[in-house]
C-alpha positions as YAML, in Angstrom:
chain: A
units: angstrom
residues:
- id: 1
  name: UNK
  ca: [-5.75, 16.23, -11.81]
- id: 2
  name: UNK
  ca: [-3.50, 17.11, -8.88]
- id: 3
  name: UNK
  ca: [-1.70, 14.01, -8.82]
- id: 4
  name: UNK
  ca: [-0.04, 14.82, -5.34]
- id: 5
  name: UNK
  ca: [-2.71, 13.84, -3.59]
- id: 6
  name: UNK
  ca: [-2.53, 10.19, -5.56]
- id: 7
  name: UNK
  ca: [0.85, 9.44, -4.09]
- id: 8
  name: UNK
  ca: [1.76, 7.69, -1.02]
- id: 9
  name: UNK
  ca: [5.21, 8.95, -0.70]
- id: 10
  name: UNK
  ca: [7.09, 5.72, 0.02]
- id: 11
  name: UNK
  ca: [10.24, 4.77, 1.98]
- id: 12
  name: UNK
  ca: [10.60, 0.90, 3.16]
- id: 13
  name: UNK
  ca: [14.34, -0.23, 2.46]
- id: 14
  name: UNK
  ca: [16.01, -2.03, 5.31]
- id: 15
  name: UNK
  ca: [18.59, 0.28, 5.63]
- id: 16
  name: UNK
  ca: [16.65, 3.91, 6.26]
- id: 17
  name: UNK
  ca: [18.07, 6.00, 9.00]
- id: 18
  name: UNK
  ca: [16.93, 8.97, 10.40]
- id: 19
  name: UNK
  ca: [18.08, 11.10, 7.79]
- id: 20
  name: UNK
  ca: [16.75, 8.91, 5.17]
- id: 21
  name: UNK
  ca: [13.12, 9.38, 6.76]
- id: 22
  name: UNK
  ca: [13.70, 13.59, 7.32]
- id: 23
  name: UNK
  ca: [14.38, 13.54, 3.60]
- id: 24
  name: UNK
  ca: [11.23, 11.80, 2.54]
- id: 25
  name: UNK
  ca: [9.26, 14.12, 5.16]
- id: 26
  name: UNK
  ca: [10.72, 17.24, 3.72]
- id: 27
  name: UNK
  ca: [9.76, 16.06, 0.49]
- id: 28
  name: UNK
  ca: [6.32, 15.13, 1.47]
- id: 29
  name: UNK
  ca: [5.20, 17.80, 3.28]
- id: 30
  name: UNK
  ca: [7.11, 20.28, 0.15]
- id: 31
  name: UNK
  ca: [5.04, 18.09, -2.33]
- id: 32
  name: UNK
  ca: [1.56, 18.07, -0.12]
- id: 33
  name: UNK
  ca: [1.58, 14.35, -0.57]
- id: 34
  name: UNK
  ca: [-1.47, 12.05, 0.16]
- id: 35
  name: UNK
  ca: [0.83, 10.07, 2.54]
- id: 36
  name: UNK
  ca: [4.16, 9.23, 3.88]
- id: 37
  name: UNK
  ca: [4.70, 4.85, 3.75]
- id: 38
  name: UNK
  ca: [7.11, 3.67, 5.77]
- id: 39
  name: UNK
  ca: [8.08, 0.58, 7.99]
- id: 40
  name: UNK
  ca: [6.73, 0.44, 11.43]
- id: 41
  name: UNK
  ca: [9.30, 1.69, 13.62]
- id: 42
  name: UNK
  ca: [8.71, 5.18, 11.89]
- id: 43
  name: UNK
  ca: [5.70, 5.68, 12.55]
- id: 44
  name: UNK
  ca: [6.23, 7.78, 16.06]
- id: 45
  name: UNK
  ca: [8.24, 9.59, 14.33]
- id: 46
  name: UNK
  ca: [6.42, 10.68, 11.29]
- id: 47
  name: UNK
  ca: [3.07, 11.33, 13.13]
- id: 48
  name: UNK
  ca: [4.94, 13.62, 15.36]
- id: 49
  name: UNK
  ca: [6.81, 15.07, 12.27]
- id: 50
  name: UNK
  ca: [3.85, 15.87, 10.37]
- id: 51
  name: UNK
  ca: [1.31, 17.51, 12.68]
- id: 52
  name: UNK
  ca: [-0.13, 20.22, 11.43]
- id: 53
  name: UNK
  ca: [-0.02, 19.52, 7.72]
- id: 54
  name: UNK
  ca: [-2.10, 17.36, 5.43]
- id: 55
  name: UNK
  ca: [-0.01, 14.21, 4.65]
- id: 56
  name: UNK
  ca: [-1.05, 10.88, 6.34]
- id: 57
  name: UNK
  ca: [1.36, 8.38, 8.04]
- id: 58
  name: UNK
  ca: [1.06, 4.95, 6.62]
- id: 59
  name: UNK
  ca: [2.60, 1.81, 7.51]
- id: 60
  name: UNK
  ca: [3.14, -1.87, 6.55]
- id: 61
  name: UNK
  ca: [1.87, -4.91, 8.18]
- id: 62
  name: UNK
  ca: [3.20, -8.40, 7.67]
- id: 63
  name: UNK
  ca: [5.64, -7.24, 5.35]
- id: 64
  name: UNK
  ca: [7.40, -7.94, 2.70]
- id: 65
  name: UNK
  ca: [6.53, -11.51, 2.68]
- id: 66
  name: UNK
  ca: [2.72, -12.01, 4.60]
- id: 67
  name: UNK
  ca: [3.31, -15.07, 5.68]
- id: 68
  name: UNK
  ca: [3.01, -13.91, 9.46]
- id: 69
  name: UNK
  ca: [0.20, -15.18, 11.57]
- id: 70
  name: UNK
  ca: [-3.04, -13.35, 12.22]
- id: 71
  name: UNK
  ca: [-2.04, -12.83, 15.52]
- id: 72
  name: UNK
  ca: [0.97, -11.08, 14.91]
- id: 73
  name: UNK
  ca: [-0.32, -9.02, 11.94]
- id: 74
  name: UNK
  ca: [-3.20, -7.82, 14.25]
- id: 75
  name: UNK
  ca: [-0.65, -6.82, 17.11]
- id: 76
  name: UNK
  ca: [1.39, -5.48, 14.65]
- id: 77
  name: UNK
  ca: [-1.77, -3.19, 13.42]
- id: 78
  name: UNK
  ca: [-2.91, -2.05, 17.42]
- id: 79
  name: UNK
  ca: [1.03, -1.11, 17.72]
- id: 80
  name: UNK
  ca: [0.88, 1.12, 14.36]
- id: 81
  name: UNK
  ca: [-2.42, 2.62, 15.53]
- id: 82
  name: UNK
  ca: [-1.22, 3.69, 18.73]
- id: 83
  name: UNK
  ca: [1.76, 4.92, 17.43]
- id: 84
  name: UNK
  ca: [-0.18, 7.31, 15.15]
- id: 85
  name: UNK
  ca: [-0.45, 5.73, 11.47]
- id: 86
  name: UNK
  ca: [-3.43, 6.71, 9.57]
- id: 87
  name: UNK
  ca: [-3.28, 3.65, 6.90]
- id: 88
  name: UNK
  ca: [-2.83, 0.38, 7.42]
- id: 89
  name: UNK
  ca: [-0.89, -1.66, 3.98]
- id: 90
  name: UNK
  ca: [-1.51, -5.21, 5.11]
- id: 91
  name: UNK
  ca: [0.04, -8.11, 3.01]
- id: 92
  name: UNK
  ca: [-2.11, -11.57, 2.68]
- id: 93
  name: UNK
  ca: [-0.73, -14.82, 3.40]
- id: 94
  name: UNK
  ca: [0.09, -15.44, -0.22]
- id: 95
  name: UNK
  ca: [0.50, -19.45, 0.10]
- id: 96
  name: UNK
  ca: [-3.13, -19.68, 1.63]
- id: 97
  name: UNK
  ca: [-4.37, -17.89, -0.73]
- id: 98
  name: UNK
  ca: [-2.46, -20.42, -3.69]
- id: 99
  name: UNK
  ca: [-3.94, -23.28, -1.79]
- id: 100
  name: UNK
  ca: [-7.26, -21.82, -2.35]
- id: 101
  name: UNK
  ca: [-8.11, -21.31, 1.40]
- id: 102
  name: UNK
  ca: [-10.37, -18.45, 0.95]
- id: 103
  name: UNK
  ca: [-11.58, -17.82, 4.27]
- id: 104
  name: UNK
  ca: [-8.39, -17.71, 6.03]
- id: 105
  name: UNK
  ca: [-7.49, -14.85, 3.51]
- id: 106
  name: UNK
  ca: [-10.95, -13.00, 4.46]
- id: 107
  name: UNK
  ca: [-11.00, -13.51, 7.60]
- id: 108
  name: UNK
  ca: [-7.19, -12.25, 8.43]
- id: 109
  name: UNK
  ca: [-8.35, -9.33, 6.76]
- id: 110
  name: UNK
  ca: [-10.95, -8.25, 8.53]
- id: 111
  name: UNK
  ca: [-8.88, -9.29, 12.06]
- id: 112
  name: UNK
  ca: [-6.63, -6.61, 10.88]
- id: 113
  name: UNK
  ca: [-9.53, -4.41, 9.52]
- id: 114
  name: UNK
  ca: [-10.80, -4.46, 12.82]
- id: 115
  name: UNK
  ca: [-7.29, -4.15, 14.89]
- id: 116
  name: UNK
  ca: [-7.24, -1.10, 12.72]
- id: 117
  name: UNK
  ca: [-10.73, 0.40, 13.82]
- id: 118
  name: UNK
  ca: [-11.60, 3.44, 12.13]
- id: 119
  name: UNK
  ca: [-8.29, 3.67, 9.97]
- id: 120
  name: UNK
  ca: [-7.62, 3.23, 5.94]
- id: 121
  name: UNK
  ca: [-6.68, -0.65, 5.55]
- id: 122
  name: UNK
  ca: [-5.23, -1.55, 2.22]
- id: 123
  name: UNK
  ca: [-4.76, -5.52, 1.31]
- id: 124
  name: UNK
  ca: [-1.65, -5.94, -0.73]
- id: 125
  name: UNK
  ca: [-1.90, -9.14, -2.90]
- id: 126
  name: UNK
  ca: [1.29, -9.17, -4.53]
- id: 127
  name: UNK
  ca: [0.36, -9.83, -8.33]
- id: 128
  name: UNK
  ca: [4.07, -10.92, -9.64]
- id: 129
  name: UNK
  ca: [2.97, -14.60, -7.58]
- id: 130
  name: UNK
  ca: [-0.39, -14.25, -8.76]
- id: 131
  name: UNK
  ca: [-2.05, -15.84, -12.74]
- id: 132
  name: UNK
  ca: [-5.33, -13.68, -13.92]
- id: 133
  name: UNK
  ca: [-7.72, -16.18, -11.99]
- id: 134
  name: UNK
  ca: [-6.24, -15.91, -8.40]
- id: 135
  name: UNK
  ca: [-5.86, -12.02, -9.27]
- id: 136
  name: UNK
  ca: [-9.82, -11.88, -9.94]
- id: 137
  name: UNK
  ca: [-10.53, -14.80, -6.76]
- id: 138
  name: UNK
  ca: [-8.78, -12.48, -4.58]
- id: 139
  name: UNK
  ca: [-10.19, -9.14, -5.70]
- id: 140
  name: UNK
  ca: [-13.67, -10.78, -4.58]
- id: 141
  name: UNK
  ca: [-12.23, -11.59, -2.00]
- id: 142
  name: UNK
  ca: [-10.94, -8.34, -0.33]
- id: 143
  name: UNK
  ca: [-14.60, -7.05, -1.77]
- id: 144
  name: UNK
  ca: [-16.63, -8.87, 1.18]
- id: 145
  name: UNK
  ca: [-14.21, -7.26, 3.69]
- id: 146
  name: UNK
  ca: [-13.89, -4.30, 5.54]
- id: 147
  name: UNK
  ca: [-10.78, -3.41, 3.70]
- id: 148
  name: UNK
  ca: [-10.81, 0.07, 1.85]
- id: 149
  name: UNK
  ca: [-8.08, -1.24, -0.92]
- id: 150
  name: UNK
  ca: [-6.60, -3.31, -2.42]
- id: 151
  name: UNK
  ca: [-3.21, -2.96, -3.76]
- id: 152
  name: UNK
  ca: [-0.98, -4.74, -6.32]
- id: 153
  name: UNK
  ca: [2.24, -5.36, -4.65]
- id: 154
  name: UNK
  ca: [4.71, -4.51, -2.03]
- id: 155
  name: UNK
  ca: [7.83, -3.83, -4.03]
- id: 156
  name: UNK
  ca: [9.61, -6.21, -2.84]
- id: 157
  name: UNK
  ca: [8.47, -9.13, -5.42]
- id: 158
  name: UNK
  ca: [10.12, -9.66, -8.53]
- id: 159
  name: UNK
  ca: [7.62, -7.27, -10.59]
- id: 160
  name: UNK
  ca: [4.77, -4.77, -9.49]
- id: 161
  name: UNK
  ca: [2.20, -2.93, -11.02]
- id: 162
  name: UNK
  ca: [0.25, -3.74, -14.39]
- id: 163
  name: UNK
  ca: [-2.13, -1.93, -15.83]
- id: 164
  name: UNK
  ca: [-3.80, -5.22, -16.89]
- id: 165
  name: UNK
  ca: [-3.67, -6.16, -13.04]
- id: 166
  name: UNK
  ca: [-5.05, -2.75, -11.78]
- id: 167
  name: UNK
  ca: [-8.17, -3.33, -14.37]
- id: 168
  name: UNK
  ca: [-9.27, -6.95, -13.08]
- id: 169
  name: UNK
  ca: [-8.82, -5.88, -9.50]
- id: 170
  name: UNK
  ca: [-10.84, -2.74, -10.16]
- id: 171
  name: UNK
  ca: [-13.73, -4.85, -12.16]
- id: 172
  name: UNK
  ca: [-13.84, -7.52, -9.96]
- id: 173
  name: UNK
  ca: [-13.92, -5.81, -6.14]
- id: 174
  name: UNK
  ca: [-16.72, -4.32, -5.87]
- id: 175
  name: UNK
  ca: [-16.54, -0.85, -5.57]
- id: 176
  name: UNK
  ca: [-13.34, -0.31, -3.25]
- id: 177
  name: UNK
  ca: [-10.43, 1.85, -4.67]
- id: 178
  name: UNK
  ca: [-7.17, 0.33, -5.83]
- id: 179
  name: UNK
  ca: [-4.00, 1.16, -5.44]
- id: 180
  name: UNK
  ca: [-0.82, 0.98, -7.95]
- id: 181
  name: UNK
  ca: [2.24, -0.14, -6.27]
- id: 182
  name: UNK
  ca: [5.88, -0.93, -7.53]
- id: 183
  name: UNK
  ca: [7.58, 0.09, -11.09]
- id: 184
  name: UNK
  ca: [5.55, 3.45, -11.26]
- id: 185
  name: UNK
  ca: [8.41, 5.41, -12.48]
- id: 186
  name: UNK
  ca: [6.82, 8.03, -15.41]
- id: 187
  name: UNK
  ca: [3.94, 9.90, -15.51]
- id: 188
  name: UNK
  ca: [2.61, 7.92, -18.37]
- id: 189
  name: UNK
  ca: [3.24, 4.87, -16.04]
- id: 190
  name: UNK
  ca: [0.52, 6.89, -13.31]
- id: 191
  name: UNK
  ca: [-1.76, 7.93, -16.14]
- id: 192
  name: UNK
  ca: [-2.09, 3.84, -17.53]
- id: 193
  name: UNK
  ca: [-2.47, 3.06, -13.53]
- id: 194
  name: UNK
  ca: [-5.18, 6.06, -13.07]
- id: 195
  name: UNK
  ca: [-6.90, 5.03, -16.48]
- id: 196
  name: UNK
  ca: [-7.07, 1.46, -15.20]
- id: 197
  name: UNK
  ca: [-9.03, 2.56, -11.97]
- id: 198
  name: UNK
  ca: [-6.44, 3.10, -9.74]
- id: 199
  name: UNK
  ca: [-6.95, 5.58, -7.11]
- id: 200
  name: UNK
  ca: [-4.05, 5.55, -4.99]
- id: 201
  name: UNK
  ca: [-0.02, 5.08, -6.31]
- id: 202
  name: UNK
  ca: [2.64, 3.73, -3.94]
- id: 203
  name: UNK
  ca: [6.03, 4.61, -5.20]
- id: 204
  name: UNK
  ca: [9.78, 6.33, -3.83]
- id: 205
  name: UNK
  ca: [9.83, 7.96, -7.14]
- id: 206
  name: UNK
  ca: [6.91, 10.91, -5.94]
- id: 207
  name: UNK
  ca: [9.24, 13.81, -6.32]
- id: 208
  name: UNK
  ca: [9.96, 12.69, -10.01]
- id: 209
  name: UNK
  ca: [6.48, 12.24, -10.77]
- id: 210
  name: UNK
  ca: [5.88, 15.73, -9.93]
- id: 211
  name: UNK
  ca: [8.75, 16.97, -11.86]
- id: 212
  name: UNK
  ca: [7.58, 15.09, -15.34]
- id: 213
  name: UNK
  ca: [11.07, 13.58, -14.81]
- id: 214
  name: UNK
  ca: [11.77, 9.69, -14.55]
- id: 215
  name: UNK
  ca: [12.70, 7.96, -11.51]
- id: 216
  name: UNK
  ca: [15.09, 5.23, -10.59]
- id: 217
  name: UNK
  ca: [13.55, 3.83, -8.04]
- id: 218
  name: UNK
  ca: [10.54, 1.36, -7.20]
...
């Protein structure tokens, strides 16, 4: 399994400069990684930086928290698209979803799904807020959208990726991929995610992954 091309290659602390960025491109394009992820205001930058090789730009929409409105998550999307991102890592509004308001979650999904045209959109639910039940409601959920993914967390939450999580998710929404987010720090850690059905890992810690070495970061 070439696990390179499992990794989005991930960079979204608050305090990334240019250098910071250059770093994770070097290392990306070096590594022949699925994807850069980074915040929005990179995006330019990295489409421009990685013409002519393989890796994808992905950004972040309504991040870390999703509690945005539609509107701006869908603005946020056209601006991302037009600034060259490939993927689209959306986060739902997490309280709707707790107060069981289904079709606000499906339908801000596909607004962004469709914001996003033709490009990759993954639906983070951010599973350390979420029991077994709302991790299976929502799974459905992103199931009867036009999402591609879904994905377990952002990174940013107290905990990320289970393998228990990645299972439900992949059992109960129907037939899209998954993707393992947060805490994936050993290859054993990707090999539970992979055996669980994930098809896609989100972590800073890509470079360690490749080295069979562990990282420190998230």
């Amino acid at each position: 399994m070439n696990i390179n091309k499992l990794i989005d290659h991930t960079y979204l602390k608050a305090f990334g400069t240019k250098k910071d960025i250059d770093k994770l491109l070097d290392e990306a394009k070096k590594y022949n990684f699925k994807s850069v992820c980074v915040n929005p205001a990179h995006v330019a930058y990295c489409h421009e930086k990685l013409q002519n090789t393989e890796v994808l730009t992905c950004t972040v929409i309504g991040f870390p928290l999703g509690a945005n409105t539609i509107e701006t998550k869908v603005f946020e999307t056209l601006n991302a698209v037009s600034n060259g991102a490939d993927e689209i890592d959306m986060v739902i509004n997490i309280g709707k979803l707790k107060e069981k308001d289904y079709d606000y979650i499906e339908n801000e999904i596909n607004q962004v799904c469709k914001a996003a045209m033709d490009k990759t959109v993954k639906v983070i639910v951010e599973i350390c807020y979420l029991d077994e039940e709302e991790i299976k409601k929502v799974s459905e959920i992103v199931g009867k959208t036009n999402a591609h993914f879904i994905k377990t967390s952002t990174g940013f939450g107290p905990s990320g990726a289970t393998k228990e999580a990645v299972k439900i998710m992949k059992d109960n929404v129907n037939g899209k991929e998954v993707k393992a987010a947060g805490g994936v720090r050993t290859k054993e850690d990707l090999d539970n995610m992979v055996e669980a059905g994930a098809t896609r890992i989100g972590t800073s810690n890509g470079v360690s992954l490749m080295n069979d070495e562990e990282g420190s970061g998230y």
